[in-house]
C-alpha positions in Angstrom: -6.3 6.7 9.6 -7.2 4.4 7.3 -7.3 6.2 3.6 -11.5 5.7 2.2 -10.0 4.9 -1.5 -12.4 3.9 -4.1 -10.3 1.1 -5.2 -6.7 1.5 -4.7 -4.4 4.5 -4.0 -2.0 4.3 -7.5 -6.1 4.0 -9.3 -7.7 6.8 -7.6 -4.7 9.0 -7.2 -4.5 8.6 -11.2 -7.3 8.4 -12.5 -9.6 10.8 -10.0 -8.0 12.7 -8.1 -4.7 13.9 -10.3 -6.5 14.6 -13.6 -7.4 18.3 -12.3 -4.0 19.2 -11.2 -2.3 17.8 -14.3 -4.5 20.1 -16.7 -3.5 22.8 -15.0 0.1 21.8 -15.9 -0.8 21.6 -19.6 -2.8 24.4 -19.7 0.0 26.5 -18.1 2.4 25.1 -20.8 0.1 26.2 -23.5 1.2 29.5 -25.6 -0.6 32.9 -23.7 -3.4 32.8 -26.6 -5.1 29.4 -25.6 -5.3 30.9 -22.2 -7.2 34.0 -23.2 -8.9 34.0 -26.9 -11.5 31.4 -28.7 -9.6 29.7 -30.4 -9.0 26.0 -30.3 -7.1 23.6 -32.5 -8.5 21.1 -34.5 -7.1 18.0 -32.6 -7.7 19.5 -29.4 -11.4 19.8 -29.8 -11.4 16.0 -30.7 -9.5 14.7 -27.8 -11.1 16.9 -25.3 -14.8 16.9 -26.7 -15.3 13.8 -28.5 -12.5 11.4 -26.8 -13.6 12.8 -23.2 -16.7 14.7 -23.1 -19.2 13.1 -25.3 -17.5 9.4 -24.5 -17.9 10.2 -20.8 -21.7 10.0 -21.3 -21.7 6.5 -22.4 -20.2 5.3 -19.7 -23.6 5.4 -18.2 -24.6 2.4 -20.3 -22.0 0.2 -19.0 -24.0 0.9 -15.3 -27.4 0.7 -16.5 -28.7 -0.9 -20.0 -25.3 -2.8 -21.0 -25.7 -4.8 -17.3 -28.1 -7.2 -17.1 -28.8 -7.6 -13.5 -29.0 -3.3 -13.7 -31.1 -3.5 -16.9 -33.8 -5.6 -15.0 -33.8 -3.8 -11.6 -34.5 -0.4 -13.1 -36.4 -1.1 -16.1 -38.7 1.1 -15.9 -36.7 4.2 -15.1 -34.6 3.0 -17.9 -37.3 3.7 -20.4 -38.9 6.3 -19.0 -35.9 8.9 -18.3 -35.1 9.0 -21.8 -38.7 9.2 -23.4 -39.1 12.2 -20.6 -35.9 13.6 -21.7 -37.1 13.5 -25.6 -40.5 14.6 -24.6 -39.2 17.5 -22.4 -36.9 18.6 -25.0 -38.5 19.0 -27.9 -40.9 21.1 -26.0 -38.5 23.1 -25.0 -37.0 24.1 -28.7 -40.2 24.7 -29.6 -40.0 28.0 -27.5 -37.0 28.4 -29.2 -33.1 26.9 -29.8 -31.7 29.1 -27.1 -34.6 27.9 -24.7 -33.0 24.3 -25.4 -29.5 24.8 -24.9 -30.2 27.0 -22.3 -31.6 24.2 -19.8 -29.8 21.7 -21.1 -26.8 24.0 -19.7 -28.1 24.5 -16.5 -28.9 20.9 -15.8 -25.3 20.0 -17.4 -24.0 22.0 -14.6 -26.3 20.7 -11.4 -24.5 17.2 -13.0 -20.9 18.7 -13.0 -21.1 20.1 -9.5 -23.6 17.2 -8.1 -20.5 14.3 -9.5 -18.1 16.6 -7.0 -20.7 16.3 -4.2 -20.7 12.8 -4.8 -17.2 12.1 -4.7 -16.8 14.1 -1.8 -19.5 11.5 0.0 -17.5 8.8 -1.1 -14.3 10.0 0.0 -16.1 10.9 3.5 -17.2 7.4 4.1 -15.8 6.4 6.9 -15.5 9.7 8.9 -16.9 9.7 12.5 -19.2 12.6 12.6 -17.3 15.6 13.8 -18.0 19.2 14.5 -17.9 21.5 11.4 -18.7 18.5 8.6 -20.9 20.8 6.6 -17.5 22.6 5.9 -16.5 20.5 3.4 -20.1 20.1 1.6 -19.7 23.8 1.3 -16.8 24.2 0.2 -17.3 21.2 -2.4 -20.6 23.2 -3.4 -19.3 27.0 -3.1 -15.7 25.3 -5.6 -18.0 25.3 -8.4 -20.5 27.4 -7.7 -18.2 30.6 -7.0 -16.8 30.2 -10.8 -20.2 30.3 -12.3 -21.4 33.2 -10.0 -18.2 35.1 -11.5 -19.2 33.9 -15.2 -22.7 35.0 -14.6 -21.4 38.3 -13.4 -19.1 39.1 -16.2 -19.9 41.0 -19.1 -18.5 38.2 -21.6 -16.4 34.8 -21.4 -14.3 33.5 -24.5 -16.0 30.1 -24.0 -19.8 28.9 -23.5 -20.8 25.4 -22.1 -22.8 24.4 -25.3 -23.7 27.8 -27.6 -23.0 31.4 -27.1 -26.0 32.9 -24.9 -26.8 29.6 -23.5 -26.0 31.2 -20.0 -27.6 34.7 -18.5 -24.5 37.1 -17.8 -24.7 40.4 -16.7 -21.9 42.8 -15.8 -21.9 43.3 -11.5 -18.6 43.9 -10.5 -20.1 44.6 -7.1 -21.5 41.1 -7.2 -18.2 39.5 -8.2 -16.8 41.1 -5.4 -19.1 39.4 -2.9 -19.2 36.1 -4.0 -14.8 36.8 -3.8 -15.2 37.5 -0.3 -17.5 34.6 0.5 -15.2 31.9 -1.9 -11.9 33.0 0.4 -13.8 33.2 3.6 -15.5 30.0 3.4 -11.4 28.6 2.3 -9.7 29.8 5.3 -12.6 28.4 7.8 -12.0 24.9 6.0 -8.2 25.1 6.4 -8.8 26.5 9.9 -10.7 22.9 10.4 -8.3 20.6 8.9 -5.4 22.1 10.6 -7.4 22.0 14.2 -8.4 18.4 13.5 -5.0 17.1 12.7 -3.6 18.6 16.1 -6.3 17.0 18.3 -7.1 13.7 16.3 -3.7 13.8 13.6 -5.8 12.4 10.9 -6.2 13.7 7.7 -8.2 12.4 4.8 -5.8 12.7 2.2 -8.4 12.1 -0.9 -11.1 13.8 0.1 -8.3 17.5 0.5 -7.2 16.1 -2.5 -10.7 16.2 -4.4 -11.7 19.2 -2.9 -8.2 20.8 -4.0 -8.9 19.8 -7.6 -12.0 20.9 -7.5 -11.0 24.2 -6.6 -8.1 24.1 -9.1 -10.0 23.5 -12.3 -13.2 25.6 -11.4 -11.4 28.3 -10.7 -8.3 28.3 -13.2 -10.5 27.5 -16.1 -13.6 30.1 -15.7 -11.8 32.9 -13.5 -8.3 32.9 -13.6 -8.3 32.0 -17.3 -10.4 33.3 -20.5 -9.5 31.0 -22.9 -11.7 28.3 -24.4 -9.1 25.4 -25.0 -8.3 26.3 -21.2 -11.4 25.9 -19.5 -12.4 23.1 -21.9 -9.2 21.4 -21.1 -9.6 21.7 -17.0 -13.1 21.7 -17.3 -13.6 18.4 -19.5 -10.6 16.3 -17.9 -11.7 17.2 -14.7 -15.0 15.9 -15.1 -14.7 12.8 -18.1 -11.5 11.0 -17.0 -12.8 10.7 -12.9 -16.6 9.8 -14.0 -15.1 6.7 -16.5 -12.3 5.8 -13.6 -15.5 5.7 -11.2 -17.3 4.0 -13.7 -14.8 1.2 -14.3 -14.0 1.0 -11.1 -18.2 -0.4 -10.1 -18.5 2.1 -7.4 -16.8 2.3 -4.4 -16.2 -0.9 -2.0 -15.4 -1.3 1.7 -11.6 -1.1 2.6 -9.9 -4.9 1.5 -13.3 -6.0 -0.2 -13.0 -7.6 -3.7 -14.4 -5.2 -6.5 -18.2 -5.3 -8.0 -17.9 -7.9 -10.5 -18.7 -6.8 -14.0 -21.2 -8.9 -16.1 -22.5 -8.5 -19.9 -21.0 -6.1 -22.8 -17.8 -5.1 -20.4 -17.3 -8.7 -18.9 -14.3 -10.8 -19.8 -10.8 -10.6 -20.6 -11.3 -7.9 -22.8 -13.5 -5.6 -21.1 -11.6 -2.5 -20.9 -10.9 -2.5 -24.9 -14.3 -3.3 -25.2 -15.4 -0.3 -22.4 -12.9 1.9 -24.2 -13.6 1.2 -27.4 -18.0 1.7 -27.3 -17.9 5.0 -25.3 -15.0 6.4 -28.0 -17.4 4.5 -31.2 -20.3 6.1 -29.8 -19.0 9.4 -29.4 -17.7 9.9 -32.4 -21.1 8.6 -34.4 -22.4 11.2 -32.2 -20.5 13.9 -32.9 -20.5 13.0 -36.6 -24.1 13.5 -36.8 -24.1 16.6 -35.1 -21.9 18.1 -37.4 -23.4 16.5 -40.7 -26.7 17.5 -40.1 -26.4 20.4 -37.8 -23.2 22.2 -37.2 -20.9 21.7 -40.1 -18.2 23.3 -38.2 -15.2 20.1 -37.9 -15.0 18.4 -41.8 -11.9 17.9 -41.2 -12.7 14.8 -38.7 -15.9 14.1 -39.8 -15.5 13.6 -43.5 -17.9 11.4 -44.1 -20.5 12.7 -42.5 -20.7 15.8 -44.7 -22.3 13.8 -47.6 -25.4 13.9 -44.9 -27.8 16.8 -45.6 -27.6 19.9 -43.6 -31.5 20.1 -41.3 -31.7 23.9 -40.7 -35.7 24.2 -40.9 -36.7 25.0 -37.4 -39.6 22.5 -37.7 -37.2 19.6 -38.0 -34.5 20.7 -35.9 -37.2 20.9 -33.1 -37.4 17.4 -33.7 -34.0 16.1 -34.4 -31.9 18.5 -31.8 -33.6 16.8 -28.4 -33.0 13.4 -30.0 -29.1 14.0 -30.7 -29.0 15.2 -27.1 -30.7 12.4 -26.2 -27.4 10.7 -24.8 -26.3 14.0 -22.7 -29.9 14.5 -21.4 -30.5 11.0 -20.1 -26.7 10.6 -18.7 -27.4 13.5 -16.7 -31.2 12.2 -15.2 -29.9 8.5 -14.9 -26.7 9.5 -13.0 -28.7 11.3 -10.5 -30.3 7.6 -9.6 -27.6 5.5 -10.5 -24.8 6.6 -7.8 -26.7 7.2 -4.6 -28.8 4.4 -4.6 -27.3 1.5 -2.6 -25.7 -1.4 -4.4 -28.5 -4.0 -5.1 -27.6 -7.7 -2.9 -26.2 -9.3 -6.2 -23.7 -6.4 -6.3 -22.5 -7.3 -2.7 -19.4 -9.3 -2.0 
């Protein structure tokens, strides 16, 4: 069969689909207490958070208020999401921090599992509707969800998604158990599928076993099998950030032999992937920096400068100023709901 690649297979296969597997090979390389305590080096944090995470986010602008043609289709979700998202938030930390963080987690995590769904779709293009399809949305669903219905379940996790407490957990090994049962049983009917469709059709989409594999890998390796916090932000983060920029760079995904979206404004040019690179890593760090000037002052050692900002700890201010440095994550995570599964507008078209 022909392969539904995004763009090519050496891009995907790179840049998409390998990033899971290949932080599992670090993170099995890493000494046994970065697979099971808190702690987390310096210059990991920085690559993983800043470099990866927080960039990641900005690569939303290259899709929506950086592109001209984008900028005036969707105008007005453009500056509505993010006054909804400031409005929204600082009524939530006005019924307190951990009401904040806590929703901000959760809908973190609908975008995390809903960028798997997505890629999933993508990869499932050009399939002719067969027999036992929801299979793989289940599985692509029950990858992530399974991990998080174990973290939920455990009595305590050496890592959190923002702060500690941000998700509810309560100890149910009876529950664990369950959710085990369903994760392996709801493997083995996939499998079962794959291998009968092979020996009556002998296709096989190779990147769409491929995304559900690392999807699997990284859930489960970096909240179950591990308890570690460089570990699951290492399979978590990569997992996640490299794939969404690759996507990102990439326009979106085109039919089989058709030329790629052509990019116009701030990314444009001979030098657009410095210039692509180069703004989401800029941003991030000016991010971060003010985070930890003015709210965490927990990383001086890469945010020097930033410490000769005062430290805001009144909760009349931070209820302000918290939702407005969050501002980026909050309105990444509305846009890309609209952004991705709407259909390429005519001008986009080859």
């Amino acid at each position: 069969m022909l392969q539904p690649w995004i763009r090519s297979p050496r891009y995907d296969g790179l840049l998409i689909l390998a990033p899971p597997f290949l932080a599992l090979l670090v993170v099995l390389g890493l000494p046994a207490a970065y697979r099971s305590t808190t702690a987390m080096p310096l210059l990991a944090w920085v690559a993983l958070v800043v470099l990866i995470d927080v960039a990641h986010v900005y690569g939303t602008l290259f899709q929506t208020y950086f592109d001209p043609v984008r900028r005036r289709e969707r105008r007005t979700l453009l500056w509505v999401a993010p006054v909804a998202c400031y409005v929204v938030g600082v009524v939530l930390h006005s019924l307190g921090g951990l009401v904040f963080w806590r929703v901000l987690a959760y809908l973190a995590v609908f975008h995390f599992i809903r960028q798997q769904y997505g890629f999933l779709r993508i990869y499932s293009r050009q399939e002719a509707p067969v027999p036992g399809r929801w299979l793989a949305i289940g599985l692509i669903y029950y990858a992530t969800i399974y991990p998080l219905l174990y973290w939920h379940f455990s009595p305590g996790r050496n890592f959190n998604w923002f702060v500690d407490g941000d998700f509810m957990q309560l100890d149910w090994p009876a529950g664990r158990q369950v959710a085990t049962v369903l994760y392996v049983g709801l493997m083995l009917a996939y499998v079962g599928r794959e291998i009968y469709l092979w020996y009556r059709t002998r296709a096989f989409n190779l990147p769409r076993n491929l995304l559900l594999g690392g999807t699997l890998v990284s859930w489960y390796a970096g909240i179950v099998l591990f308890n570690g916090d460089l570990a699951f932000t290492l399979l978590n983060v990569v997992s996640h950030g490299i794939p969404y920029l690759a996507l990102v760079w990439a326009g979106g995904p085109t039919k089989p032999g058709a030329p790629a979206v052509p990019r116009r404004g701030a990314w444009a040019g001979r030098y657009g992937l410095a210039v692509f690179l180069g703004a989401v890593v800029l941003f991030a760090f000016l991010e971060e920096g003010l985070w930890d000037g003015l709210v965490w002052r927990e990383h001086a050692g890469a945010f020097g400068w930033f410490q000769q900002l005062p430290t805001v700890a009144g909760p009349a201010l931070l209820m302000w100023l918290v939702p407005l440095l969050a501002l980026p994550q909050s309105t990444h995570y509305v846009l890309d709901g609209f952004i991705w599964r709407r259909s390429r507008p005519a001008t986009d078209r080859p």
